[in-house]
C-alpha positions in Angstrom: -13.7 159.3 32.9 -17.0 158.5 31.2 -15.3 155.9 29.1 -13.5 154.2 31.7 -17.0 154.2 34.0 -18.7 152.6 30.6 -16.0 149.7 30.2 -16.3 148.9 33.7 -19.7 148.6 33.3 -19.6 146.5 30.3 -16.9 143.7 31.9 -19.3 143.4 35.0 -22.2 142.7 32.8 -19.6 139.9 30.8 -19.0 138.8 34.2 -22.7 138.5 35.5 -23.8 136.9 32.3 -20.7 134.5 32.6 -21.3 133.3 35.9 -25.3 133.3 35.1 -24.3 130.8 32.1 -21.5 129.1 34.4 -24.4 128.5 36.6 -27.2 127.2 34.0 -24.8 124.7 31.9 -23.5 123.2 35.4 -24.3 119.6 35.4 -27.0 118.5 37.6 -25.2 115.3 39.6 -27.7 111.6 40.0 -29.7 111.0 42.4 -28.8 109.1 45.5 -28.0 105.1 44.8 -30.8 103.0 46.2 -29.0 99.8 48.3 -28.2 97.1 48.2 -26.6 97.5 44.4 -25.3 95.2 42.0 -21.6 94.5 42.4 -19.7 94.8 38.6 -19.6 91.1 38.1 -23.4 90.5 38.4 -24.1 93.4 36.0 -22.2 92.1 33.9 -24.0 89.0 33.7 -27.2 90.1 34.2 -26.6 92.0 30.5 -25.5 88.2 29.5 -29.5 87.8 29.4 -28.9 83.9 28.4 -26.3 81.1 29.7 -26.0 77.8 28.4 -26.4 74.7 30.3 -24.7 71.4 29.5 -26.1 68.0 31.1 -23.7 65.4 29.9 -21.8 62.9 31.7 -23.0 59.0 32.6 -26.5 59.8 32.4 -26.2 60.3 28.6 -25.0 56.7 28.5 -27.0 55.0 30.6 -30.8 57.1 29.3 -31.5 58.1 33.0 -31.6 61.6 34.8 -30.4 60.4 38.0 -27.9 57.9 38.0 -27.3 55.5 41.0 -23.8 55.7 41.5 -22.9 52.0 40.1 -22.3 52.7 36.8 -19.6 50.9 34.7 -17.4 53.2 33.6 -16.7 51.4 30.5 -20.5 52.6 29.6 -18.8 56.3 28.9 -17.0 56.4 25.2 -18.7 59.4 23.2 -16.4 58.4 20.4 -17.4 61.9 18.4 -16.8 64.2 21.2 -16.3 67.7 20.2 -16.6 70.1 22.6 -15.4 72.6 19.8 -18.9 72.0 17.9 -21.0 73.1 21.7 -18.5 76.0 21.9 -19.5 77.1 18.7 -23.5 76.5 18.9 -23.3 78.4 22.0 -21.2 81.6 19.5 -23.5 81.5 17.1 -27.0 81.1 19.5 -25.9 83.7 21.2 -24.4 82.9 24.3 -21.7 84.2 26.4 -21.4 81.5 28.6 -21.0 77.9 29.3 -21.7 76.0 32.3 -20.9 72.4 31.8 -21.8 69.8 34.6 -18.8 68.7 35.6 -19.8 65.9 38.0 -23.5 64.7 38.5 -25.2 62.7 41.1 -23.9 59.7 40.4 -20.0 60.6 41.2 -18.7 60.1 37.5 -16.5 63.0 36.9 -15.4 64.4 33.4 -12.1 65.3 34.6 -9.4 63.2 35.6 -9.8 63.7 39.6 -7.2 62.2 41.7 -9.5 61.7 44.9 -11.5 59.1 42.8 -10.8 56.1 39.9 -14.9 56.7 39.2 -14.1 58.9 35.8 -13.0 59.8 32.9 -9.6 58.0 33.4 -11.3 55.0 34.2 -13.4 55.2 30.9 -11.9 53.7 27.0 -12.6 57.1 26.0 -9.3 58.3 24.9 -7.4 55.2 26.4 -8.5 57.0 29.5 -6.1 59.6 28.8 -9.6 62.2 27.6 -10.5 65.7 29.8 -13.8 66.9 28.9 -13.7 69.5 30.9 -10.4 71.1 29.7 -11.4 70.2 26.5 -14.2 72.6 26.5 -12.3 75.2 28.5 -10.0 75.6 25.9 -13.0 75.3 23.1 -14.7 78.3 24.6 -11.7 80.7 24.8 -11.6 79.9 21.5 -15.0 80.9 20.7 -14.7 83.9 23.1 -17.3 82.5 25.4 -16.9 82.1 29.2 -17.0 79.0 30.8 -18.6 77.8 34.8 -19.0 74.6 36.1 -21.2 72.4 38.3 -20.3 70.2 40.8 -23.1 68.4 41.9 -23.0 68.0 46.2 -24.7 64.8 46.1 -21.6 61.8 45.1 -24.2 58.2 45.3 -20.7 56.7 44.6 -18.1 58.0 46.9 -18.4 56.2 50.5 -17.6 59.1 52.1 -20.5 60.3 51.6 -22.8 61.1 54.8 -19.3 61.3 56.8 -19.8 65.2 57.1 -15.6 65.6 57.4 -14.6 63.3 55.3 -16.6 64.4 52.4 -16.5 67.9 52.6 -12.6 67.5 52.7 -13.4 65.5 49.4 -15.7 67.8 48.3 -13.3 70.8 48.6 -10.9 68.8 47.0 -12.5 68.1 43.9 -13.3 72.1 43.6 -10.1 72.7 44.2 -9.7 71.1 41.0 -11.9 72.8 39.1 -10.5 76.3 40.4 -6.9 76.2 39.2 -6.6 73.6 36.7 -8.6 75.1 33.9 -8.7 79.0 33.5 -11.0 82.0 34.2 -14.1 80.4 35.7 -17.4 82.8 35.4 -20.1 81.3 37.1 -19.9 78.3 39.8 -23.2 76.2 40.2 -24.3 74.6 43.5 -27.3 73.2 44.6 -28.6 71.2 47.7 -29.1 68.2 46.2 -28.9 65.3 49.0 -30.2 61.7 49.3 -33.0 61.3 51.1 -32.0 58.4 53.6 -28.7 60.2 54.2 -28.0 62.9 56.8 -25.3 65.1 55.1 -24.3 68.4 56.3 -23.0 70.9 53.5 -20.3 73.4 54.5 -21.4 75.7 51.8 -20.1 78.8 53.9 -16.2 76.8 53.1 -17.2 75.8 49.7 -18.3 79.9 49.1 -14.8 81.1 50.7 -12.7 79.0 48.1 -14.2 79.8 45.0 -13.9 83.7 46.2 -10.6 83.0 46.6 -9.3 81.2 44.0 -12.0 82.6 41.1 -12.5 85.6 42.6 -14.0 86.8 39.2 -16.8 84.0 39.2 -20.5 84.6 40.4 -22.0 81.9 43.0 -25.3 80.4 42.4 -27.3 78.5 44.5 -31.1 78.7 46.3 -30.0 81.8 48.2 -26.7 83.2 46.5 -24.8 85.0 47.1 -24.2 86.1 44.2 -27.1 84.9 42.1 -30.2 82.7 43.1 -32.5 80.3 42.1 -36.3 81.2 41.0 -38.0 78.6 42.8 -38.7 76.2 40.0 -37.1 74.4 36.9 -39.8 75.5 34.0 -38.0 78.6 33.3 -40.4 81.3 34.9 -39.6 83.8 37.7 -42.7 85.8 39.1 -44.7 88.4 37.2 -43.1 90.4 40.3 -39.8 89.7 41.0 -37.2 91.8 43.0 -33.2 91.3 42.7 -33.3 91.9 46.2 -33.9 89.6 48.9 -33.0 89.0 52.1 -29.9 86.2 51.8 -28.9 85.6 55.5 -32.8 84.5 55.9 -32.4 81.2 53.7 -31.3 78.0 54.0 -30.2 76.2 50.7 -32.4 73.4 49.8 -35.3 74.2 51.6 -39.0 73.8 49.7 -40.4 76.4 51.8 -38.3 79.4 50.3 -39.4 78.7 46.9 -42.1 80.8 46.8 -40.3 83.8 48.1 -37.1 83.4 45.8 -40.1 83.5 42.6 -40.6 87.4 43.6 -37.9 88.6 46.0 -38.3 91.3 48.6 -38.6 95.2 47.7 -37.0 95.9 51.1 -34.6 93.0 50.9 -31.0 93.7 51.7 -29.2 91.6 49.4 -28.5 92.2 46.1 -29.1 88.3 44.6 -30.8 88.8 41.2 -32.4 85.5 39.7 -31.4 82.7 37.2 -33.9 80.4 35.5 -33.2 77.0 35.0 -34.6 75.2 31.8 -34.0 72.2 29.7 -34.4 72.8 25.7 -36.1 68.9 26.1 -38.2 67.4 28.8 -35.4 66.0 30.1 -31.9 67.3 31.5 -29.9 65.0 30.0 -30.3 63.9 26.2 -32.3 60.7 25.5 -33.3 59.4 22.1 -37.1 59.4 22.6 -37.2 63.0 23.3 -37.3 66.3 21.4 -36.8 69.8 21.9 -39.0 72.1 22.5 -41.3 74.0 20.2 -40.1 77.8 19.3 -42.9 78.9 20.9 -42.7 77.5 24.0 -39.2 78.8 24.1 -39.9 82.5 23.4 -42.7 81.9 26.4 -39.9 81.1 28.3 -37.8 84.1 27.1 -40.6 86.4 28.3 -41.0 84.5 31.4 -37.4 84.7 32.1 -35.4 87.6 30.9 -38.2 89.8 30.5 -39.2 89.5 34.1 -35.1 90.9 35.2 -34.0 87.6 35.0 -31.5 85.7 32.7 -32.2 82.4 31.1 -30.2 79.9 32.0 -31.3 76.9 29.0 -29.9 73.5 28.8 -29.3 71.7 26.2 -27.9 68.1 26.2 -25.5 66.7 24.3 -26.1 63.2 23.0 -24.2 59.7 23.3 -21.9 60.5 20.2 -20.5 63.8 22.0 -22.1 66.4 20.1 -25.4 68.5 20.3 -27.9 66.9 18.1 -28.7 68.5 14.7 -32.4 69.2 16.1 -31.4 70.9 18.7 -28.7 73.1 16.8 -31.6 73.9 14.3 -34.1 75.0 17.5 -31.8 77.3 19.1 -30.9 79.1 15.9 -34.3 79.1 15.2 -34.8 80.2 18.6 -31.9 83.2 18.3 -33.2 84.8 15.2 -36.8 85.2 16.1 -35.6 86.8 19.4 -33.3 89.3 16.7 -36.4 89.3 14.3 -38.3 90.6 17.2 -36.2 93.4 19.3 -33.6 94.4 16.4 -36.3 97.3 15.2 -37.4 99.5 17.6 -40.2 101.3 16.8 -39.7 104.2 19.6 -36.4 105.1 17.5 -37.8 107.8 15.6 -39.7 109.3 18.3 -40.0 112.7 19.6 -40.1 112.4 23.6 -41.5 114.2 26.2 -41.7 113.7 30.2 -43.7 115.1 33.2 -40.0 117.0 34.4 -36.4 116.6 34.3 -33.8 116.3 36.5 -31.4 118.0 34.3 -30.1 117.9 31.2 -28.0 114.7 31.4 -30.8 112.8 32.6 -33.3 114.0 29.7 -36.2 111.5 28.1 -34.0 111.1 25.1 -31.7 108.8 27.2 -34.2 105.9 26.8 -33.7 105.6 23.3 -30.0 104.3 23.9 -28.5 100.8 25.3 -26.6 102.2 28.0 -27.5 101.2 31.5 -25.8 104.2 33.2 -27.7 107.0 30.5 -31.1 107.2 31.9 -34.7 109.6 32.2 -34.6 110.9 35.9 -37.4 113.0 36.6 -37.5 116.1 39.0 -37.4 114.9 42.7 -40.7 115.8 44.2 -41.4 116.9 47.9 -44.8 114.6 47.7 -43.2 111.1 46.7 -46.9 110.2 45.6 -46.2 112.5 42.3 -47.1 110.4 39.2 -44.0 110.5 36.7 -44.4 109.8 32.9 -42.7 109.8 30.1 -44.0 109.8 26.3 -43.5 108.7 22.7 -44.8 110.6 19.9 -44.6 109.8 16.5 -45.3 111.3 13.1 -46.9 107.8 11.5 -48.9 104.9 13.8 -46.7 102.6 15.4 -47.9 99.0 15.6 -46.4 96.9 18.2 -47.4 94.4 20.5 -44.2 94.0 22.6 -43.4 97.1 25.4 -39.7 96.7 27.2 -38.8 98.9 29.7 -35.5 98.9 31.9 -34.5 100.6 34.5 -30.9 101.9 35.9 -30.4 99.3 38.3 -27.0 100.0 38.5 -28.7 102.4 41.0 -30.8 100.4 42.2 -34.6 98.9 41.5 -36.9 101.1 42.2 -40.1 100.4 40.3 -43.1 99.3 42.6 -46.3 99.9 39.8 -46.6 101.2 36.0 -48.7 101.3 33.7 -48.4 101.9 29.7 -50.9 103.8 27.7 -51.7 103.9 24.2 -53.5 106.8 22.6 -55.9 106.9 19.8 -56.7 103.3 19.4 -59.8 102.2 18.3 -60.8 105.5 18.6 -60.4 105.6 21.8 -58.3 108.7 23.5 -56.3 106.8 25.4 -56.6 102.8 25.9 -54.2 101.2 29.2 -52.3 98.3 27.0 -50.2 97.3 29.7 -49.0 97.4 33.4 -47.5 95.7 36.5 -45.3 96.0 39.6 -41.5 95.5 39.3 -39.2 96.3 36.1 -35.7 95.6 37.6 -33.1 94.9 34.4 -35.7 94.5 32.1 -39.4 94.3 31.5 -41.1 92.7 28.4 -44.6 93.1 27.9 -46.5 91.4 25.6 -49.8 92.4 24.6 -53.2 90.2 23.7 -53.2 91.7 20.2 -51.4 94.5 18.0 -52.1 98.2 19.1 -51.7 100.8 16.5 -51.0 104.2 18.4 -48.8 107.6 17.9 -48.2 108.3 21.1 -47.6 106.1 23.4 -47.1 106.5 27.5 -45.0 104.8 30.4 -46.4 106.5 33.4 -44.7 105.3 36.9 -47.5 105.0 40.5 -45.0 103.8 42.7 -41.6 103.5 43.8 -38.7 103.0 46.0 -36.6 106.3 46.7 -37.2 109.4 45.4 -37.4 108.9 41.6 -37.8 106.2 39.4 -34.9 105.8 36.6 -35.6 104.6 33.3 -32.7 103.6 31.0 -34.7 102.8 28.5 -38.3 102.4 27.0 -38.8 100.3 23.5 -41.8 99.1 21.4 -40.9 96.2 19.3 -43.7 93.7 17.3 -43.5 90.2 17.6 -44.7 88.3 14.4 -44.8 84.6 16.3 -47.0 85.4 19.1 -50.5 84.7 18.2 -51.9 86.2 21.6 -53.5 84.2 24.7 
């Protein structure tokens, strides 16, 4: 009897202890999404970081940026085309996408369109038989990069135009085009472009509703989305504080008075319509002898400007009158790709021990920040008193030098960050030295700092946010060698 009263005893103490462990090693689930959230398709290209733009077309020809609409067009024979050479510069620059302009102002089109004799077909290029833009369709499967087009609103040639039927039928006709005749479109570009002695009504909401349903893969761009939006100016820079959310029903494409609110979004905004900033590697948008590219520093200000204020970069660069991107500008763009790798391939905050103000659980411990992932993130305890200052910490064994700080968040959750700040301890002697801070993260955050800081431990602490918890997906310290401070 006593043995049988022992062994019971024993299996309920198994059985306690299971259901104790059971109960400690059960995962902890997230924390509540914060709307309005990306949908897959803008994550994904939000994680593109940088798209190339390519200006070419009558312009190229005739050395202007806006052409007039009377344009011979004899004047287009780019007897060296090879759209397999951009395809390839875009590979090896590291781009994932290609947005060519399809049709500019002027109405000369790059495809053979059958509601007008003003292109390609009309041109001695190719006996008139040429397509540039299946040519670089096909060129950028090859490569394995994505392709998106531009079609600009604004047709100075077409005499339809300012008939608001007529040319919206011919508008929609042309996209039509565009949609079925040459593959998996990624990205579809409009703007509001308009003559100024012309009253011309847009029917965006139509244009919107085809290119959903015929590339139902492809993000929209335009001033206010819906899918991605402009940034308010054409130098490359969104706002130190800049929000993927705004509010999209509130905006009217092509109105100045937006701009300043589509620089820095709206933290209460109820569209998700993250930001794209529009750049020309040269002065101009099209390519024109007299001109050069820019200088590698001005182009990693723009990087910072751009992707590391939760933006991507969206850089132009021009082919010339022979067909192909010029030499100089091949040579800028690689010089401009491996200083960005020089630059963010070491992390310094690798080799770091990390520590944080509390835990959610264990899937959502500091270590996370160390990886790529956007869905592995630090989420910190959720606190009754939402004014509770989170922080996390890097220690290491030797002194890190760095003068670069990136921080992400999980914003396939949402954006949460409101105000941060980054501290350094022990330089200078000092105990601990604020080296950095601001309001929004979003995607991604780059910081650079005035001049190298030497520290072993090394703080991200979080003042304010939306919801209950910030989430961090990640938290690096990188050096830059080309930035010689302000």
């Amino acid at each position: 009897m006593g043995r049988i009263f022992i062994w019971v005893v024993m299996v309920g103490i198994f059985l306690c202890c299971s259901f104790e462990v059971g109960l400690c090693n059960s995962d902890v689930p997230p924390p509540l999404p914060l709307v309005p959230l990306p949908t897959a398709k803008q994550l994904k290209w939000q994680q593109r970081e940088m798209v190339m733009f390519l200006h070419f077309g009558m312009n190229t020809f005739t050395n202007r940026e806006w052409g007039t609409g009377k344009e011979n067009p004899q004047w287009f024979n780019p007897k060296g085309l090879d759209t397999n050479q951009w395809a390839k510069v875009a590979k090896e620059a590291g781009f994932s996408l290609v947005i060519l302009t399809t049709k500019h102002h002027d109405g000369f089109c790059l495809w053979p369109s059958k509601y007008t004799n003003h292109s390609v077909k009309s041109s001695p290029w190719k006996d008139g038989k040429g397509d540039v833009v299946k040519d670089l369709s096909v060129a950028a499967q090859g490569q394995g990069v994505d392709f998106g087009v531009y079609l600009s609103p604004w047709d100075r040639y077409e005499p339809f135009y300012g008939k608001e039927l007529q040319y919206n039928e011919f508008y929609l006709g042309q996209l039509q085009e565009l949609l079925t005749k040459y593959g998996p479109i990624s990205e579809v570009w409009f703007d509001g472009a308009k003559g100024d002695n012309t009253t011309m009504t847009y029917l965006f909401s139509k244009w919107f509703a085809l290119v959903r349903e015929l590339q139902i893969s492809a993000n929209i761009f335009s001033d206010a989305g819906p899918d991605i939006r402009w940034v308010g100016d054409e130098n490359g820079t969104a706002g130190s504080t800049f929000w993927s959310t705004i509010n999209g029903s509130s905006l009217k494409i092509g109105e100045a008075s937006i701009e300043g609110y589509l620089n820095t979004g709206d933290p209460y905004g109820t569209d998700w319509i993250p930001g794209e900033c529009d750049v020309s590697i040269r002065p101009g948008w099209f390519w024109h002898p007299e001109e050069k590219p820019k200088r590698l520093s001005k182009l990693l200000d723009i990087y910072y400007n751009s992707v590391g204020r939760n933006c991507v970069l969206l850089l132009n660069v021009p082919p010339n009158t022979t067909g192909l991107i010029s030499a100089e500008d091949v040579e800028r763009l690689m010089e401009f790709t491996n200083a960005i790798n020089t630059i963010f391939s070491v992390d310094l905050a690798a080799s770091t021990s990390i520590t944080a103000n509390s835990v959610r659980g264990e899937a959502f411990a500091p270590a996370n920040v160390l990886d790529t992932d956007l869905w592995t993130y630090w989420a910190p305890k959720d606190h009754k008193n939402r004014r509770t200052t989170n922080w996390i910490c890097l220690e290491s064994k030797e002194a890190m030098e760095f003068n670069v700080v990136r921080i992400q968040e999980a914003v396939g959750l949402g954006q949460r960050v409101m105000k941060y700040g980054v501290y350094a301890f022990g330089v200078d002697g000092k105990k601990r030295m604020l080296v950095s801070n601001g309001t929004t993260i979003g995607y991604k955050k780059l910081d650079r700092l005035k001049k190298p800081v030497k520290a072993y431990k090394v703080m991200l602490v979080i003042w304010k946010c939306r919801g209950e918890v910030p989430l961090i997906s990640s938290f690096g310290l990188h050096f830059d060698p080309f930035y010689r401070g302000e």
